[in-house]
C-alpha positions in Angstrom: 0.0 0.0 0.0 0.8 3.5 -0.7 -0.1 6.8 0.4 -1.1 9.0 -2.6 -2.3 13.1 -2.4 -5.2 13.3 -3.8 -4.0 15.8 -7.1 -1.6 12.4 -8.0 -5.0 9.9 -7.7 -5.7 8.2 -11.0 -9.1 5.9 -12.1 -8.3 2.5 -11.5 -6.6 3.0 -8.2 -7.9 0.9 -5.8 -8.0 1.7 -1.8 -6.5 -0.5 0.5 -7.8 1.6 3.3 -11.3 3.1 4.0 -11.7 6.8 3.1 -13.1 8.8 5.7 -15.3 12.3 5.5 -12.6 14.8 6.8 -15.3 16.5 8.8 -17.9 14.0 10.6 -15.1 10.9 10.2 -17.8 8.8 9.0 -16.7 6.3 6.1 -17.3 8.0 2.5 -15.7 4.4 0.5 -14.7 1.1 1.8 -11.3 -0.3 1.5 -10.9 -2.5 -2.3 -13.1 0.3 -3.5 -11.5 1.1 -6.9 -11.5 5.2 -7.7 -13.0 6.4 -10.8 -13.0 10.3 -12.4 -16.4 11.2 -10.9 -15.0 9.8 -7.3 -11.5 11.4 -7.1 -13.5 14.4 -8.3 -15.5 14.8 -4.8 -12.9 13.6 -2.7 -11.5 16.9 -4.0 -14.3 18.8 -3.1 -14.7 17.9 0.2 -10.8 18.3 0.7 -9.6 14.6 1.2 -6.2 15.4 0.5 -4.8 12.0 -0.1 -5.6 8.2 -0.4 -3.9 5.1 0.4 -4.0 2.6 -2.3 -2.8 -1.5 -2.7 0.7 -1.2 -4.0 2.4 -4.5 -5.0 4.9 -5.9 -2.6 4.4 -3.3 0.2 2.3 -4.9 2.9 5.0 -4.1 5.3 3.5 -1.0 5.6 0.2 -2.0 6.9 1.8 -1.9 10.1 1.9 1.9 10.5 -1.7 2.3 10.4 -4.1 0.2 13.0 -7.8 0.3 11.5 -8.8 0.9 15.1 -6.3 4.0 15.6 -8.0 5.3 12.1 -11.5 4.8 13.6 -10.6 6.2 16.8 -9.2 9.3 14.9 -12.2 9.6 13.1 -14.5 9.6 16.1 -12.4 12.4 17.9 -12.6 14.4 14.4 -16.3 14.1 14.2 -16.8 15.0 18.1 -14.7 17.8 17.7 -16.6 19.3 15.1 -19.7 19.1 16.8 -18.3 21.0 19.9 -16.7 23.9 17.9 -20.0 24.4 15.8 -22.1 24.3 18.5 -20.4 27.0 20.9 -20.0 28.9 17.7 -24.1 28.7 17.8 -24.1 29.4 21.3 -21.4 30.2 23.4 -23.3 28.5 26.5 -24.3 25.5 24.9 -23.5 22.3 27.3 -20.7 20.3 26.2 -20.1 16.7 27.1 -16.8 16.4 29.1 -17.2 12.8 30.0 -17.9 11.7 26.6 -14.8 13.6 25.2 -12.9 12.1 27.6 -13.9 8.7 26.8 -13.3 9.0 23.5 -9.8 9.9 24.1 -9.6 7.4 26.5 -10.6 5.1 23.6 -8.0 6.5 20.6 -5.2 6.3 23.8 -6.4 2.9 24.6 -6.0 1.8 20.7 -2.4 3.7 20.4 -1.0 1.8 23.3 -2.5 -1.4 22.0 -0.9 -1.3 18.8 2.7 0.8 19.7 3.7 0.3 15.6 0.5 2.3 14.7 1.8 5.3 17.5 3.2 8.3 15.1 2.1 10.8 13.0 1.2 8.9 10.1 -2.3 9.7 9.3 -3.5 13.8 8.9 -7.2 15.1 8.4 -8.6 16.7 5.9 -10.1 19.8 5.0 -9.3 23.5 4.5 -6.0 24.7 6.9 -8.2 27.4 8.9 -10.8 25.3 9.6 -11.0 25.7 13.4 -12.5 21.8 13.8 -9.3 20.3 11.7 -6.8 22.4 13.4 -8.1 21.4 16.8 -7.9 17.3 16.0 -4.7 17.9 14.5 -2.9 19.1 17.8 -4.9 16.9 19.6 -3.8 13.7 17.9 -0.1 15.1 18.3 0.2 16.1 21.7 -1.4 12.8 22.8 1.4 10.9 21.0 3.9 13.2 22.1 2.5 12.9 25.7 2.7 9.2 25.2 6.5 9.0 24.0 7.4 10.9 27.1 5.6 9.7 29.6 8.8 9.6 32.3 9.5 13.2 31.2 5.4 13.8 32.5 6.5 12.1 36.1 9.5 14.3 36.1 7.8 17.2 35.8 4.5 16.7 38.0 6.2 15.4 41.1 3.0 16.0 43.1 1.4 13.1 41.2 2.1 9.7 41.8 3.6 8.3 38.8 0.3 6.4 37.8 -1.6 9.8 37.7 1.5 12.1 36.0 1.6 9.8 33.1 -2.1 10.1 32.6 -2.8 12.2 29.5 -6.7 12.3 29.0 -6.1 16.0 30.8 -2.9 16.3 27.9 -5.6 15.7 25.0 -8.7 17.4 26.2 -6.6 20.4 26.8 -5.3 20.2 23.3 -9.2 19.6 22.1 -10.0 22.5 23.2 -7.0 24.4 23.3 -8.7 27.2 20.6 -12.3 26.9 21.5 -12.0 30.5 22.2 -11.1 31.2 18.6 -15.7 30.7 18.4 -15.9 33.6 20.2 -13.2 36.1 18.9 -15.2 38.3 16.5 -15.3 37.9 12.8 -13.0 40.7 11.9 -10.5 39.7 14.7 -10.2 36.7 13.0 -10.3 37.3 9.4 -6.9 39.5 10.0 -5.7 36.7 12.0 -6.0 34.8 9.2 -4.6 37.1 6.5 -1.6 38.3 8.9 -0.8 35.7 11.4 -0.4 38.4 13.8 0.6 37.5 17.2 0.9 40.6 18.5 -3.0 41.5 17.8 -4.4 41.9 21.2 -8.0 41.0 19.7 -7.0 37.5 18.9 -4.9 36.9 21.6 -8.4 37.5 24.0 -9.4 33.8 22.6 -6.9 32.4 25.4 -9.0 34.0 27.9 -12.2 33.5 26.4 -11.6 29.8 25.9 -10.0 29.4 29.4 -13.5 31.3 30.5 -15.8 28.6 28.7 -14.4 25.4 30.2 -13.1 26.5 33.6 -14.8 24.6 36.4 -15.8 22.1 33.5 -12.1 20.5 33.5 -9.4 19.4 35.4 -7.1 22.7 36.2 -4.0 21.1 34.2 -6.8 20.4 30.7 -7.9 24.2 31.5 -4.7 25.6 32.0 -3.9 24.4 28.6 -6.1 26.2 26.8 -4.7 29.2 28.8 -1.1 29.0 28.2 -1.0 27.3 24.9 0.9 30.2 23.7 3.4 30.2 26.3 6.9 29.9 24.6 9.5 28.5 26.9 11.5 32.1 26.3 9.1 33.8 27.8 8.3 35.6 24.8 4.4 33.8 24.7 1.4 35.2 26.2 -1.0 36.2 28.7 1.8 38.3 30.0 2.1 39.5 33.5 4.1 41.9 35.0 7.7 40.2 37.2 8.9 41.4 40.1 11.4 43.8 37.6 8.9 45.7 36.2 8.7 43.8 32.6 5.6 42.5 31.3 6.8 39.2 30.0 4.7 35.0 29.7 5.5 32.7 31.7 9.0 31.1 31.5 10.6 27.5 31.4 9.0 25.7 33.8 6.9 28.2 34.8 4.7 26.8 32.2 2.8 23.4 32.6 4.1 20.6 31.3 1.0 20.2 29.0 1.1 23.6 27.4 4.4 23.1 26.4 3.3 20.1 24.8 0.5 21.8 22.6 2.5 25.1 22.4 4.8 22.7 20.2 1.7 20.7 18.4 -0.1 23.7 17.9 3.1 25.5 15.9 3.6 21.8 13.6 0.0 22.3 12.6 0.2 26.0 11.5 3.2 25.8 10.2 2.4 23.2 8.0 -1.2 24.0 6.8 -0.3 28.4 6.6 -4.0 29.1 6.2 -3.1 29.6 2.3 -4.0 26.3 1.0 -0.7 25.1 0.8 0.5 22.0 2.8 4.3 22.4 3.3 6.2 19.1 3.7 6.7 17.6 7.2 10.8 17.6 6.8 10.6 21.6 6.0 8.0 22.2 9.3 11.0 19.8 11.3 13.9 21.5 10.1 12.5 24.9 10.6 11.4 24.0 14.3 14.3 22.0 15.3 17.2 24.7 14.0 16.9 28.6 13.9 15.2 31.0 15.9 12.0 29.4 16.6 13.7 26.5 18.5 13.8 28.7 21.7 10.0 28.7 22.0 10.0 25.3 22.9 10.8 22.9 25.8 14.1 20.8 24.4 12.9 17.8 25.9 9.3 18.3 24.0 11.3 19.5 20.8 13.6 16.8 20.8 10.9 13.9 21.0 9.2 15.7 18.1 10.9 13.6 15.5 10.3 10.7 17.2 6.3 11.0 16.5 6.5 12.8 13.3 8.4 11.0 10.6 9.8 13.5 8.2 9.0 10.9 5.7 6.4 8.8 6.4 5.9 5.4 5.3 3.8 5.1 2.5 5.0 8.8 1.2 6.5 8.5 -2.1 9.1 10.2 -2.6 12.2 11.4 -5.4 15.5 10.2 -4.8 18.9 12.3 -5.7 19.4 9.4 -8.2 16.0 10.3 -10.0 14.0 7.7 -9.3 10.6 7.8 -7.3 10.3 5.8 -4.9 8.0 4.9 -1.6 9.4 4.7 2.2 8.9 1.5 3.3 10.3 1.7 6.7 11.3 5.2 8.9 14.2 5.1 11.3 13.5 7.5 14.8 17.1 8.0 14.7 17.9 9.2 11.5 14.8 10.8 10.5 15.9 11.9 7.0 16.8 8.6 6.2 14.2 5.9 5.4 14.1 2.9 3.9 12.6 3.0 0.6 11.8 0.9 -2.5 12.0 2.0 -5.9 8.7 1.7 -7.3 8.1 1.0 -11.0 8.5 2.8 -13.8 4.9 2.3 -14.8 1.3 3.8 -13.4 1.2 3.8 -10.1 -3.0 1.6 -10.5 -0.7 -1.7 -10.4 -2.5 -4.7 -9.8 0.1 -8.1 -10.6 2.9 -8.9 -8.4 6.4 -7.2 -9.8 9.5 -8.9 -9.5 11.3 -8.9 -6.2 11.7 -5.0 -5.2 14.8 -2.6 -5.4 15.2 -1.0 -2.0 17.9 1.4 -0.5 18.1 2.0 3.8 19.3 5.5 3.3 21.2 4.8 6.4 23.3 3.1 4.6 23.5 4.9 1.2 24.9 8.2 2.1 25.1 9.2 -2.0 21.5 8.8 -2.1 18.9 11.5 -1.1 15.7 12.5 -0.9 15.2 15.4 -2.6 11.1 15.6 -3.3 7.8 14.7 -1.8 4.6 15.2 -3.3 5.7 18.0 -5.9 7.9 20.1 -3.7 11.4 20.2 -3.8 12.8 19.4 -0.1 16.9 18.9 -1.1 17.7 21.9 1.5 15.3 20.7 4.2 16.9 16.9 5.3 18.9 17.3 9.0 20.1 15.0 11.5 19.2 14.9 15.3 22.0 16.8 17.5 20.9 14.8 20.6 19.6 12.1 21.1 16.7 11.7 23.2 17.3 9.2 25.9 20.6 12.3 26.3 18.0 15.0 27.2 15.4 12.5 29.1 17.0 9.7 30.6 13.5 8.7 32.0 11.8 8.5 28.6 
């Protein structure tokens, strides 16, 4: 099987997994379903940006993505765009706590279950300033991240025991909701937001407070201070601010900030960074580079930072990809380690719709091929973008 976006889908392509509405999750076509025009037509439309069809000698890849993760996701997707449109309706509207947190007690219970399936393999759909999208996006991330460094989580809420701090239903429903506030923030507020980007605009930076307002009492204090301090940068240079015992107006710093909002601070900045708001969908290895080198790195908690590529795969399995030799081929297997460095296979020269076994496949652990790059994923050209980890993790969080 192979991931393909949906602007590369051709008739005759034939799904080997189900296709789900990138709104309600519920199941638009089955898995064997074979794509025709009319088909790949309205997946377009309602913004399905990519398909995963049977590729010949490439089950190894089935591991990477659990049915039951994908349903879970779906259910999460479809509850979260219930809550947002219904306290955009009416900001007093009741929400259902418990049954958000079972559902993400549900999608946490599937991830553990099946470990392999445990990375950022799988996005949703739909438009990059949809609210709804955005929300399940850092949601699914920060869960996985709060799963990878679960000793880090003990480490840092020492007043838990370790069977509480490791808990991270609070993690996800914090991330949920993290912009609920955005419902509220009025129209104009946000239309500049989503022309500019402005951090600085005091008008959308109210939709901390406004969220926080909404679901405190509702939630545990660490799921409600999330949605508070989600823009805390680990510099100090987030918001709310408050004034120190200097003088200066400055966010929290370090520490200072839960261990959760750092958390979705990170997710949150992965999403926007890759989805701009512009319709454009930079590639995962240009969103890593940028936040693990440069500038924008001090934002972040290290130890969050640094487990970042251990979720995310810059290439992930399934992609297909253009090596520096010039052939396209599809990552088979990624390596934590050496992020920039899959294993691929060389796919055949011919359509990608292939139904009959080929011979035995060509394949290349990048590892191990240092003449050989990647140098382009799904149309854009990523040759500057490959890195290599600094430090490894288990360096920065010996408990992880």
């Amino acid at each position: 099987m192979l991931r393909v976006p949906i602007s590369e889908a051709q008739p005759g392509m034939k799904l080997a997994m189900a296709v789900l509405h990138p709104r309600t999750g519920h199941r638009l076509l089955s898995e064997d379903y074979e794509l025709d025009g009319n088909l790949i037509a309205k997946l377009r439309e309602l913004e399905v940006h990519e398909v995963w069809i049977h590729y010949p000698n490439t089950d190894q890849i089935k591991q990477y993505l659990s049915p039951m993760v994908v349903e879970h996701h779906g259910r999460m997707a479809s509850m979260i765009a219930t809550v947002f449109d219904h306290v955009h309706r009416d900001a007093h509207a009741q929400m259902d706590f418990p049954e958000y947190r079972q559902t993400l007690r549900d999608l946490i219970e599937a991830l553990v279950g099946e470990p392999t399936s445990a990375a950022y393999i799988l996005e949703l759909g739909g438009g990059g300033a949809n609210d709804f999208r955005h929300a399940g996006e850092v949601c699914f991330l920060s869960v996985l991240l709060g799963l990878k460094l679960q000793g880090y989580l003990v480490m840092q809420r020492k007043r838990l025991s370790p069977f509480h701090a490791r808990n991270v239903i609070s993690l996800g429903l914090g991330a949920m909701l993290h912009d609920i506030g955005m419902t509220l923030v009025d129209e104009e507020a946000r239309r500049r937001w989503e022309v500019t980007s402005d951090e600085t605009d005091q008008a959308w930076r109210r939709h901390v407070l406004l969220g926080h307002r909404l679901v405190s009492g509702s939630i545990s204090p660490a799921a409600s201070g999330t949605v508070l301090h989600h823009h805390q940068h680990f510099d100090g240079s987030g918001f709310p601010t408050r004034v120190d015992e200097t003088g200066r107006r400055r966010g929290l710093i370090g520490e200072e900030i839960h261990v959760f909002a750092r958390i979705v601070c990170l997710a949150n900045h992965f999403d926007r960074l890759r989805r701009p708001g512009d319709g454009t969908i930079r590639p995962r290895v240009a969103v890593l580079r940028r936040m693990l080198t440069g500038q924008l790195s001090r934002r972040f908690d290290p130890v969050v930072l640094a487990t970042l590529p251990l979720v995310v795969p810059a290439y992930p399995p399934g992609s297909i990809v253009t090596l520096s030799s010039g052939q396209r081929a599809l990552v088979q297997h990624w390596h934590p380690d050496s992020p920039c460095q899959p294993t691929v296979q060389v796919l055949d020269d011919r359509d990608l719709p292939v139904l009959d076994a080929r011979d035995e496949p060509v394949c290349h652990d990048l590892r191990q091929s240092p003449d050989l790059l990647i140098v382009e994923q799904d149309g854009c050209d990523v040759s500057q973008d490959n890195f290599r980890l600094v430090t490894p993790l288990r360096d920065i969080n010996p408990a992880a």
